[in-house]
C-alpha positions in Angstrom: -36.5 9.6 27.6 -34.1 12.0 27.6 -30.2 11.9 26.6 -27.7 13.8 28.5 -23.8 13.6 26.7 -21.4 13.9 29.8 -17.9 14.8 28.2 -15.1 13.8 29.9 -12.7 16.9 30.6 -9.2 14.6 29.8 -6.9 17.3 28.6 -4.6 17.4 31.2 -4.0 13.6 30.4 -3.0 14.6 27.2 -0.8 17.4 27.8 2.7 15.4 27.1 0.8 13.7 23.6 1.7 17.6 22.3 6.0 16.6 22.2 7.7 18.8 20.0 10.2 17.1 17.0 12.9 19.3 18.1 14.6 16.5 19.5 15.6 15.2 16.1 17.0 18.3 15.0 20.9 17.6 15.2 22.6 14.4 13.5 26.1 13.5 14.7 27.2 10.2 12.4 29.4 9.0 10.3 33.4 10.3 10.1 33.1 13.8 12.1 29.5 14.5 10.1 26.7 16.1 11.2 24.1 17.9 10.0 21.0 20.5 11.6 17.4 21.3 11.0 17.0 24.1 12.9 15.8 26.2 9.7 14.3 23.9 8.3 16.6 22.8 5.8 19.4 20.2 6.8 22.4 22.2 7.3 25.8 20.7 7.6 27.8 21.3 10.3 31.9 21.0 11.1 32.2 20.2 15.0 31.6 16.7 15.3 34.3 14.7 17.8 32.8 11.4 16.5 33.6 8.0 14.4 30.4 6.2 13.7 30.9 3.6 11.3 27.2 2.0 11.8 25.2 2.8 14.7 24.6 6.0 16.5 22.4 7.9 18.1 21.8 12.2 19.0 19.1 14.3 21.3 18.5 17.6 21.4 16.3 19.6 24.2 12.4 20.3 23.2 13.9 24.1 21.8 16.0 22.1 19.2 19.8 22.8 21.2 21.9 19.8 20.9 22.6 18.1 24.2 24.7 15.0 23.2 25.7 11.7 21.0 27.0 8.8 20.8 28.4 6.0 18.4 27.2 3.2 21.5 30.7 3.4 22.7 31.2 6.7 23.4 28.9 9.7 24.9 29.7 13.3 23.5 28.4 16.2 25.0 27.2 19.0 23.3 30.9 20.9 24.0 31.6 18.0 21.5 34.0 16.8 24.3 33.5 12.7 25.9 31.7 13.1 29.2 33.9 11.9 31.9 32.1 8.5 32.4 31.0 8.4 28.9 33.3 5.7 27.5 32.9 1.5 27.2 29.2 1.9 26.4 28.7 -1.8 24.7 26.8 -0.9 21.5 27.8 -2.6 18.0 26.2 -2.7 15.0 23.9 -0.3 12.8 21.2 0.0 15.1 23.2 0.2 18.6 21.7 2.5 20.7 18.7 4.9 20.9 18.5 7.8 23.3 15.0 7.9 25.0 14.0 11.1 27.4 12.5 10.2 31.2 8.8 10.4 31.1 8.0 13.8 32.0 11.8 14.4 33.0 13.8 16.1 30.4 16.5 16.4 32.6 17.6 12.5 32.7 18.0 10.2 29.0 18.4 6.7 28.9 20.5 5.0 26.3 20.0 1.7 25.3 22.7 -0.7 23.6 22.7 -3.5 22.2 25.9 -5.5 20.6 28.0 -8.6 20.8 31.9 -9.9 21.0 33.6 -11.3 17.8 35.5 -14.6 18.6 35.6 -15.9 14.9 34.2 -18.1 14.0 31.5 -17.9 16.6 30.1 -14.4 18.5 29.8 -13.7 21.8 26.2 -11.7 22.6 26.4 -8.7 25.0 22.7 -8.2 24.6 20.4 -5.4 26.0 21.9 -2.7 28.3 21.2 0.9 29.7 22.7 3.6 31.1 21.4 6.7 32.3 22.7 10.5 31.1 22.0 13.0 34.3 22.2 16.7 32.7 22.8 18.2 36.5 26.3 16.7 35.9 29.5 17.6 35.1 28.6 21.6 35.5 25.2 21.1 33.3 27.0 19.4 30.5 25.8 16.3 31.6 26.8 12.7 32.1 26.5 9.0 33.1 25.6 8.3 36.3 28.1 6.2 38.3 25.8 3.3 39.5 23.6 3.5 36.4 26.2 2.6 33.5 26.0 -0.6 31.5 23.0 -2.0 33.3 22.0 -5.2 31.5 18.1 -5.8 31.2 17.1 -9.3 31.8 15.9 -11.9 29.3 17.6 -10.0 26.3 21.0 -11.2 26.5 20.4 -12.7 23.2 19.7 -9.3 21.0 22.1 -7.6 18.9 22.0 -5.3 15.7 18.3 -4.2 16.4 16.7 -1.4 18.8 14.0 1.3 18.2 11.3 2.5 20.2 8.3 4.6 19.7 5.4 6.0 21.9 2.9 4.3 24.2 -0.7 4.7 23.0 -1.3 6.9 26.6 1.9 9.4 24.6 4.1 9.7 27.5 5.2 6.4 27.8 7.6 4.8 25.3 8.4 0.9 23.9 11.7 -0.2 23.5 12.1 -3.0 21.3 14.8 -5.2 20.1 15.1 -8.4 18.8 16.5 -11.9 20.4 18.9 -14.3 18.0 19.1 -17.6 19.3 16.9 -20.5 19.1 14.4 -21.6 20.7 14.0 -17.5 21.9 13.6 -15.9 18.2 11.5 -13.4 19.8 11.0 -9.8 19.5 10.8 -8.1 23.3 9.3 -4.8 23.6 10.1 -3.0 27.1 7.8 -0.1 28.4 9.5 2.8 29.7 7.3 4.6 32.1 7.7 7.7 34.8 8.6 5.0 37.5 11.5 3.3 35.3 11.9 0.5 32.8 9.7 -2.7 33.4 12.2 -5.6 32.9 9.5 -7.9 32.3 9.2 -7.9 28.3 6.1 -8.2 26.0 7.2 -11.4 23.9 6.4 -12.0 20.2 7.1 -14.3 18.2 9.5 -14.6 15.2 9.2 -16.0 11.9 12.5 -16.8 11.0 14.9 -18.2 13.3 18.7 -17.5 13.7 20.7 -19.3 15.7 24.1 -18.5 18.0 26.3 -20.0 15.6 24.8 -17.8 12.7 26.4 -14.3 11.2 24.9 -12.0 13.3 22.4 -10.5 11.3 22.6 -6.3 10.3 19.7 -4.7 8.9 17.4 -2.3 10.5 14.1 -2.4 12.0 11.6 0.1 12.4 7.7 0.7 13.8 5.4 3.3 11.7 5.5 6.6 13.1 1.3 6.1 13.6 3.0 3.1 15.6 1.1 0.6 13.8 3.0 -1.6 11.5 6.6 -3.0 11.9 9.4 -4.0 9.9 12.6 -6.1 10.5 15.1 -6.2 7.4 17.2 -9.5 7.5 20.2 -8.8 5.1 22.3 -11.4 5.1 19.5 -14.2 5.4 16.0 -14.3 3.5 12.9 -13.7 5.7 12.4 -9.7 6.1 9.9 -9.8 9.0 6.5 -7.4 8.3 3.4 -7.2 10.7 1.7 -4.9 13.1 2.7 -3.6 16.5 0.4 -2.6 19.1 1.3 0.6 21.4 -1.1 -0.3 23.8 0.3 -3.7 24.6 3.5 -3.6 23.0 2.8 -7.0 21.1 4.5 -7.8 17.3 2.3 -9.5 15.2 4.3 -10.7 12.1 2.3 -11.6 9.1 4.5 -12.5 6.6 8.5 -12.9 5.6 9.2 -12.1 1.8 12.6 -11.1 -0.1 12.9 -10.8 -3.8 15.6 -13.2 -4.3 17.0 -16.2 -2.7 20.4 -16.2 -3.2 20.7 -12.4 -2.9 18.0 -11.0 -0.2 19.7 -7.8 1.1 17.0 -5.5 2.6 19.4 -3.6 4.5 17.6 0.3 5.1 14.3 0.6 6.4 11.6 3.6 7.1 8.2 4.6 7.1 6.8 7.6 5.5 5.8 10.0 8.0 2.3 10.0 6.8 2.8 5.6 7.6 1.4 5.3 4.1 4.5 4.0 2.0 7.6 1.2 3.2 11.0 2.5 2.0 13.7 0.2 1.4 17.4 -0.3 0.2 18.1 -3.4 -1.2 21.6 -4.5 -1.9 20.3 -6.0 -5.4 24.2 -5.8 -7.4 27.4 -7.4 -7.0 29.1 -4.0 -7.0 27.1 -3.5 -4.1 24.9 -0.6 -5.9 21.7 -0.3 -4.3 17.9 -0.1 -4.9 15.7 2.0 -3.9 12.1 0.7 -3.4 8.6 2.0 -2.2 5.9 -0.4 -1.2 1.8 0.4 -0.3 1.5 -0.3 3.0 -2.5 0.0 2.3 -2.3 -3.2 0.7 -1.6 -5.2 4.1 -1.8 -7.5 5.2 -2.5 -9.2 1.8 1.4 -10.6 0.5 0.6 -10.6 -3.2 -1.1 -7.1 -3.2 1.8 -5.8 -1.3 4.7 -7.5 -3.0 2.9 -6.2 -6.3 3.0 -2.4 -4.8 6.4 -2.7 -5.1 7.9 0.3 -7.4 11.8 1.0 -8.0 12.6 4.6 -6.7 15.9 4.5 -7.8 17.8 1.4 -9.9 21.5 2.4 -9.3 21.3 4.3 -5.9 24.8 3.9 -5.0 26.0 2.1 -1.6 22.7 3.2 0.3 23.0 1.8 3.3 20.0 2.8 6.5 17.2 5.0 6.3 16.3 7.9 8.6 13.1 10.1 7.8 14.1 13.5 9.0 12.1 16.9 11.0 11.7 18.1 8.0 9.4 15.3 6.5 12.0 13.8 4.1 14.1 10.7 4.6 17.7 10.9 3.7 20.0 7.7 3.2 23.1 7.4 4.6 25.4 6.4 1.6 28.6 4.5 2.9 32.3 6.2 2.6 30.8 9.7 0.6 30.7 13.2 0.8 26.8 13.1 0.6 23.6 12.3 2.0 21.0 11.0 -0.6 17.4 12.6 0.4 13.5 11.1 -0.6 12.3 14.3 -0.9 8.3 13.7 -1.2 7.8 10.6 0.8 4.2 10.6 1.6 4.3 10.6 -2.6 3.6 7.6 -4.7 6.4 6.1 -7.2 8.8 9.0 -8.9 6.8 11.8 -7.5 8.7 11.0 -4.4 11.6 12.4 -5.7 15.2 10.9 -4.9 18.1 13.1 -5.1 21.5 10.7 -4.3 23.2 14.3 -3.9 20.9 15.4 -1.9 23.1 16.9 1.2 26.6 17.7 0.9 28.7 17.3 4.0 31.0 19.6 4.8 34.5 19.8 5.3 36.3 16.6 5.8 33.7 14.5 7.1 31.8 11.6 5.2 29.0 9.1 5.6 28.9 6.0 6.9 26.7 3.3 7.3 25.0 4.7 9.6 22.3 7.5 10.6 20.9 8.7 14.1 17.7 7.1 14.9 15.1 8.2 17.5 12.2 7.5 18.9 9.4 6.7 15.5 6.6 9.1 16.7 9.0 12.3 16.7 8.0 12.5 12.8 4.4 12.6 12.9 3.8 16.0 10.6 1.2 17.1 13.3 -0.5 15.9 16.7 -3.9 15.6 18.0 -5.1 15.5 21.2 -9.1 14.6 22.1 -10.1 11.0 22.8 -13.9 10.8 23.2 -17.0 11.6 20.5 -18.1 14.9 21.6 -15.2 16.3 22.9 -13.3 18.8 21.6 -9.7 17.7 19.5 -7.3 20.0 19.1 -4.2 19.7 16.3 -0.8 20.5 16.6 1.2 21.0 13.2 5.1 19.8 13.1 5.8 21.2 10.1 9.4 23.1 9.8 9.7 25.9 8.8 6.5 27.5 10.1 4.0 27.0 6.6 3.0 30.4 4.7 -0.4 28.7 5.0 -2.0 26.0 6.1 -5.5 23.8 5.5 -7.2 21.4 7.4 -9.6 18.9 6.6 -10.7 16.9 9.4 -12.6 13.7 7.5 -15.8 14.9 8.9 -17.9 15.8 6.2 -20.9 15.2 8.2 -20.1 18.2 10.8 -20.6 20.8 7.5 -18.0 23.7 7.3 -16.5 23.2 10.7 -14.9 19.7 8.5 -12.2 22.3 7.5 -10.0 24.9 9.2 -7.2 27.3 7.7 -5.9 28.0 11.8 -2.2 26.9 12.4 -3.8 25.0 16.0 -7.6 24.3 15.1 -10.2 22.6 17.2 -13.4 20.0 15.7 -15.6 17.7 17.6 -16.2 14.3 16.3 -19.6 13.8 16.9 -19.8 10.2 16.5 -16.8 7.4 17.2 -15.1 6.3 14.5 -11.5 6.5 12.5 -11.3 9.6 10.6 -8.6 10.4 8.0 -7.3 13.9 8.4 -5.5 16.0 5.9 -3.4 18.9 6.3 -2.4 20.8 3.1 0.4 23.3 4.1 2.6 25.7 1.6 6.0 26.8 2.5 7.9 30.2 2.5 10.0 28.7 -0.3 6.9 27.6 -2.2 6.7 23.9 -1.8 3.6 22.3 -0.7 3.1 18.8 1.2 0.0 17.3 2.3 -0.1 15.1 5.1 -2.8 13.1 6.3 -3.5 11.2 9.5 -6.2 8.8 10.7 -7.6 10.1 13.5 -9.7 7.6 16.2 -12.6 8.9 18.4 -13.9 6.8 20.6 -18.1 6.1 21.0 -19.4 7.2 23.8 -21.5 4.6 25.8 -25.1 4.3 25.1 -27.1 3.8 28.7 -30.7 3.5 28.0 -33.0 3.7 31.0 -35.8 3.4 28.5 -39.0 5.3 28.1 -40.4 6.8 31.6 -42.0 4.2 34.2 -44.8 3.7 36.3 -44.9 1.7 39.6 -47.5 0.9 42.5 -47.6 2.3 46.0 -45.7 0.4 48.3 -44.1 -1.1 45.8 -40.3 -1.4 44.2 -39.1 -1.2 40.9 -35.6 -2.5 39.3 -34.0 0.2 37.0 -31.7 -1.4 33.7 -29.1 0.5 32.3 -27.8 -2.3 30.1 -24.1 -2.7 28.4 -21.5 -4.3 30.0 -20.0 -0.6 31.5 -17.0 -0.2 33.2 -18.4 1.9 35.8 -22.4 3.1 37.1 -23.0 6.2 39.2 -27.1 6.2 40.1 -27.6 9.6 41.4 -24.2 10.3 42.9 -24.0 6.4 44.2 -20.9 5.2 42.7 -21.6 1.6 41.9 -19.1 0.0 39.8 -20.2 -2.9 37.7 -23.8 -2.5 38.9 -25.9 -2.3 36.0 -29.1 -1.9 37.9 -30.5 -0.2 40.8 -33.6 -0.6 43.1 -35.9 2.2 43.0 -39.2 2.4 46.2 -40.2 6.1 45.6 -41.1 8.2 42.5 -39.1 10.8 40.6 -36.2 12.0 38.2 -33.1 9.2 38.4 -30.5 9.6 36.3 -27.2 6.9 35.5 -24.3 7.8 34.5 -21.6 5.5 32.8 -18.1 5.1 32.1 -17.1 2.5 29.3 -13.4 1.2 29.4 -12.2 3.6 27.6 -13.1 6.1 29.8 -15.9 8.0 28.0 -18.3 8.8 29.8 -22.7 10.0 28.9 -25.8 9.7 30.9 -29.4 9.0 30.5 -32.5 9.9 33.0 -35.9 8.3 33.8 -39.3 9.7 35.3 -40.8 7.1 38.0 -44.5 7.6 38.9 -47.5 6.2 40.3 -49.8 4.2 38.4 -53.8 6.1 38.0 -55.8 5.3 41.2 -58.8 3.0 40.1 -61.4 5.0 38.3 -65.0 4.3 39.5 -68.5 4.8 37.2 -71.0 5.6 39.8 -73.6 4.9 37.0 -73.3 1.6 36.4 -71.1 1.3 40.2 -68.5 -0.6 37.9 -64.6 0.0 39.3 -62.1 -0.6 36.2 -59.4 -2.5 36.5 -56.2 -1.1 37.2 -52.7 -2.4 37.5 -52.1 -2.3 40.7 -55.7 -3.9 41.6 -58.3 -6.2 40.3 -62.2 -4.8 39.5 -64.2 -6.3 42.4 -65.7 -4.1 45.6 -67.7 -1.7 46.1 -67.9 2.2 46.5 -69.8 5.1 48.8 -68.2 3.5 52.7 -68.1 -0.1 51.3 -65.3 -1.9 51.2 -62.9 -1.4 47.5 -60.3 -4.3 47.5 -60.6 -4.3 51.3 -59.7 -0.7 51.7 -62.1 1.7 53.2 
């Protein structure tokens, strides 16, 4: 038998999986603040137009300019000037709006809202909406289209306080989730955005705790992984913070467990993920003066509650009016501290306990400007520290750093010990081939021109190719057919150029070479061939005139012109 690996030449599906982070490089909050990453190092700027007392939300282009921002109310451009149909947006609360490119069109951005309508002592909910930012406008400064401003989305009437979004698992598309308030529909709904526009028709999940229309709309943030694989909801003002898994492919929650720290005072209010999805960051209102803590939880210990709750290590006791959580370009995540002159900063993330290093004076904002409660968000996967793209054992997997500023070096382990000394790499972009399926963990050590180090790791997942198995070469009798088994359950069969979907075998009435070929659902692809022949013609000892049996034929007859199994 002889195995032939096929690899499946996917690249070009890949192509948009290598996004820069650029696009997170300016942050407009706060009163008039802002602040820029462009050398790697947040810098703080002077030329903000904008009031953003919770929610809010910047984009740049893929080169790191600024393009615009908004508080959910009101769309700046990058002239810091309101576009001309860029007022009345109906976003309210800390997480109000996101900005969220077209696929594969960088010259259209939606922005989604979410908010409600005060009437004390009940609120009124506005719920999901969009409108759509056209950059051809207004002379190239861009703005919102006419007939595409304040479009609700149906079945999300109900959601308020809540939106993020974070890549597909195909990396072009992008999930939009928010959350619905109101019983019986405590759901979260996650909306795919794709190339041909938003699919109205959510992916429902269920909640675990249940507010209902007459309750305090509830603030807090919420946040998927940057890997895309676990979730978080903070509750605030009610115990029950929401933790569980998403799923990019599907866009389905899966909420294992509530937990809070104390009844009577549960205020997780800031959220985020470590870029390396390793650690939970959060700030808990834990004092009456409303001085916050800082904590770091091990998201390896999931989904186990007690191991988790147990991971638990204060960061920072007295943190001071910390209010959301934003992991920056730069790897670190800084904390918006309400009504001051600076931004605290997490400086080591992907670090355990104090080695993460909080600095509550960790940006000063210039001139007269100030924090908030708020800080931009954008979409999760932005601050992966590097990209892959590969799919299939076999193929080759090329890696795409996103550290800022460019590394003085950089080292790469790829979690592939088995492959020898191609399991490490000192290239900025390297290449390896996984030879089997499997998760790895990859690891990227990288020093900076300033002399910091980080290391960043990743888990990798290579699919298995399929395993067609024709078995060991075959023999068959003149005149005869024979039934060829591939075996699996493959998505696809091709028998010798015959495309046969779902045919696992194939009918064979002449000898030779036949070869399958076979696709599984993930769309790896590898081969295997078979030999046909003839079985031996009867052998005959004219000494004792004894024919031996065969398979094809029995032993009787005769030989020399008589009759052999009535053949002449």
């Amino acid at each position: 038998m002889k195995k032939i690996i096929f690899i499946l030449i996917i690249s070009f599906l890949f192509f948009s999986s290598v996004y820069s982070q650029k696009e997170s490089y300016n942050w407009y909050f706060g009163a008039n603040a802002a602040v820029e990453f462009s050398s790697g190092a947040p810098i703080s700027l002077t030329n903000s137009s904008m009031r953003a007392y919770q929610g809010c939300a910047s984009i740049s282009d893929t080169a790191g300019n600024l393009l615009f921002y908004t508080n959910g109310s009101i769309v700046y451009n990058r002239f810091h000037q309101k576009m001309p149909n860029g007022s009345d947006l109906l976003g309210y609360g800390l997480q109000n709006c996101i900005i969220v490119p077209f696929p594969n069109n960088y010259e259209k951005y939606y922005i989604f809202t979410v908010g409600y309508q005060k009437h004390f002592p009940t609120y009124h909910f506005i719920g999901l909406h969009y409108s759509i930012v056209n950059m051809n406008l207004d002379g190239g400064a861009g703005d919102i289209e006419p007939e595409s401003k304040n479009i609700p989305l149906p079945h999300s009437d109900k959601s308020v306080y809540r939106i993020t979004a974070v890549r597909h698992s195909n990396n072009t598309d992008i999930w939009i989730i928010v959350r619905n308030f109101s019983d019986p529909e405590n759901e979260y709904h996650s909306y795919l955005v794709t190339s041909s526009g938003i699919n109205d028709i959510p992916i429902r999940s269920s909640c675990l705790t249940h507010i209902t229309t007459t309750d305090v709309p509830n603030i807090g943030q919420m946040k998927v992984s940057p890997n895309g694989r676990l979730f978080f909801s903070s509750m605030f003002l009610l115990p029950g913070d929401e933790i569980g898994s998403f799923n990019t492919n599907t866009g389905e929650i899966d909420i294992w467990f509530t937990f809070y720290e104390n009844l009577l005072n549960p205020q997780v209010y800031g959220v985020e993920f470590s870029p390396n999805s390793r650690y939970l960051y959060v700030a808990h209102t834990y004092y009456i003066n409303d001085n916050n803590r800082i904590l770091q939880y091990d998201l390896t210990q999931l989904p186990d509650k007690e191991a988790f709750m147990q991971s638990r290590k204060i960061i920072e006791e007295r943190a001071g009016n910390v209010s959301s959580l934003q992991v920056g370009p730069d790897g670190r995540i800084y904390a918006a501290r309400n009504e001051k002159k600076y931004l605290g900063v997490i400086n080591n993330p992907d670090q355990e306990g104090d080695v993460c290093n909080y600095d509550s004076l960790g940006v000063y904002l210039a001139g007269y400007s100030i924090s908030f409660q708020g800080l931009p968000q954008f979409i999760q996967s932005y601050f992966l520290r590097f990209q892959y793209t590969g799919k299939c054992a076999g193929e080759v997997f090329d890696f795409t750093p996103n550290f800022h500023p460019t590394p003085d070096s950089i080292h790469w382990d790829f979690g592939d010990p088995g492959s020898g000394a191609a399991n490490f790499s000192n290239e900025s972009n390297p290449q390896h081939i996984y030879a089997e399926g499997g998760t790895y963990t990859t690891t990227v050590f990288v020093r900076f021109p300033d002399g910091h180090t980080e290391i960043a790791t990743r888990e990798v997942e290579v699919i298995p190719l399929p395993k067609p198995d024709l078995g060991s070469n075959l023999l068959m009798c003149r005149g005869e057919s024979l039934t060829l088994d591939a075996g699996g359950d493959f998505a696809r069969y091709n028998w010798n150029g015959a495309l046969t979907p779902g045919q696992r075998t194939y009918m064979v009435s002449d000898t030779g070479t036949y070869w399958v070929r076979v696709m599984n659902t993930q769309g790896c692809f590898a081969s295997d061939t078979v030999h046909v022949g003839l079985f031996p013609p009867p052998v005959i000892n004219e000494t004792n005139l004894i024919l031996s049996p065969t398979t094809c034929g029995g032993s009787t007859g005769a030989i020399r012109g008589l009759e052999i199994n009535g053949t002449e």
